[in-house]
C-alpha positions as CSV (number, residue, x, y, z in Angstrom):
1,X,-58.7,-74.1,-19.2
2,X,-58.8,-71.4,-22.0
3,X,-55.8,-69.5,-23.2
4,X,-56.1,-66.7,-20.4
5,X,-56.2,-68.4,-17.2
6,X,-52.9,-70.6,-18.2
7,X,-50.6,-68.0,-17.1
8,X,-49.9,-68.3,-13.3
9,X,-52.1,-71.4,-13.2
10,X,-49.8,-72.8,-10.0
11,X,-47.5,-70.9,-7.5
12,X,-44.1,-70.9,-8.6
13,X,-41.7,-72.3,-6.0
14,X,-38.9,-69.9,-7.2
15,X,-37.7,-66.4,-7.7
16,X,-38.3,-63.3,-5.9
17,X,-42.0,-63.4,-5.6
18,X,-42.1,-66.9,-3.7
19,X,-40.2,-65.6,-0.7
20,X,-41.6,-63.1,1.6
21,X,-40.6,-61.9,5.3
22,X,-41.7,-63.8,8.2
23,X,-42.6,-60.8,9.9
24,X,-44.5,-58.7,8.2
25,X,-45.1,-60.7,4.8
26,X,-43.2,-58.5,2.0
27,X,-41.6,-59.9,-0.5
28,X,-39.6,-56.4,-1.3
29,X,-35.5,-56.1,-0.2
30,X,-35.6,-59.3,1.7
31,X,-32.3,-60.1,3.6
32,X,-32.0,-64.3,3.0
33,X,-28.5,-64.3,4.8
34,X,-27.7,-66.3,7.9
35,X,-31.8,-67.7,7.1
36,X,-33.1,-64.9,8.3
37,X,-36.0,-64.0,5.6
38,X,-36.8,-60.8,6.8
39,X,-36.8,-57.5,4.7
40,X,-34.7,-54.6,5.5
41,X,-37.4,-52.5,6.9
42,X,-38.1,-55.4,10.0
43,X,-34.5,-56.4,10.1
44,X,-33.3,-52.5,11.2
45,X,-36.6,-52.4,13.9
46,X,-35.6,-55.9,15.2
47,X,-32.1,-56.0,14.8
48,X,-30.8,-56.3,18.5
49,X,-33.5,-58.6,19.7
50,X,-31.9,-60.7,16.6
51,X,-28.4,-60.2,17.8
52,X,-27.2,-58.3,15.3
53,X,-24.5,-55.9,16.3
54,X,-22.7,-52.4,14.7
55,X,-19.3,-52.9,14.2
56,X,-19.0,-49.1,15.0
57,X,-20.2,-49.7,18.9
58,X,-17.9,-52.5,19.5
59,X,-14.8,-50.1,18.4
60,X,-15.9,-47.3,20.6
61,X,-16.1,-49.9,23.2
62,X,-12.6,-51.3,22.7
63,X,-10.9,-48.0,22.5
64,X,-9.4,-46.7,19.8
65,X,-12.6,-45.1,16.8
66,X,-11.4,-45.4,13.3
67,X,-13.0,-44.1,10.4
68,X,-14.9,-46.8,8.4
69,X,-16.4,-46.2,5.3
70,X,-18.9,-49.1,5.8
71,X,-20.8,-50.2,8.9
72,X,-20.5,-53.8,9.2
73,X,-22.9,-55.8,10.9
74,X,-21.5,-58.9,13.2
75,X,-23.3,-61.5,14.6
76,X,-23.3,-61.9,18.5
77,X,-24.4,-65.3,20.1
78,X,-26.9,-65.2,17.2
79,X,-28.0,-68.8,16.3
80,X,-29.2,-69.9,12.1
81,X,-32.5,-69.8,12.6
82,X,-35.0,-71.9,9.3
């Protein structure tokens, strides 16, 4: 093995580049919370089939809007998924 093909000789098991979506194979903004490996891209296309919830619809649905400055996202009957 000569000096040149040492250098990424064997996948590395860590780090950004070892992780990628399960959906459409990026490894680029990828959301690891709750296990969900996905990036951000398929996560706002899929995000109701998920479960995944705006906190801004459930206030309009319980009465009273307030201003937020953020939009939270709250899990509903979602499940950790591996």
């Amino acid at each position: 093995m000569g000096h040149s093909n040492i250098w990424n000789s064997h996948p590395k098991l860590y780090g950004p580049g070892s992780r990628t979506c399960r959906v459409c194979g990026n490894s680029h903004g990828l959301i690891r919370k709750y296990g969900l490996m996905c990036c951000r891209q398929c996560f706002h296309s899929n995000a109701k089939e998920i479960g995944f919830i705006k906190s801004e619809d459930i206030l309009a649905v319980g009465g009273e809007r307030r201003n937020m400055t953020t939009i939270d996202i709250l899990v509903v009957g979602g499940e950790r998924r591996k």
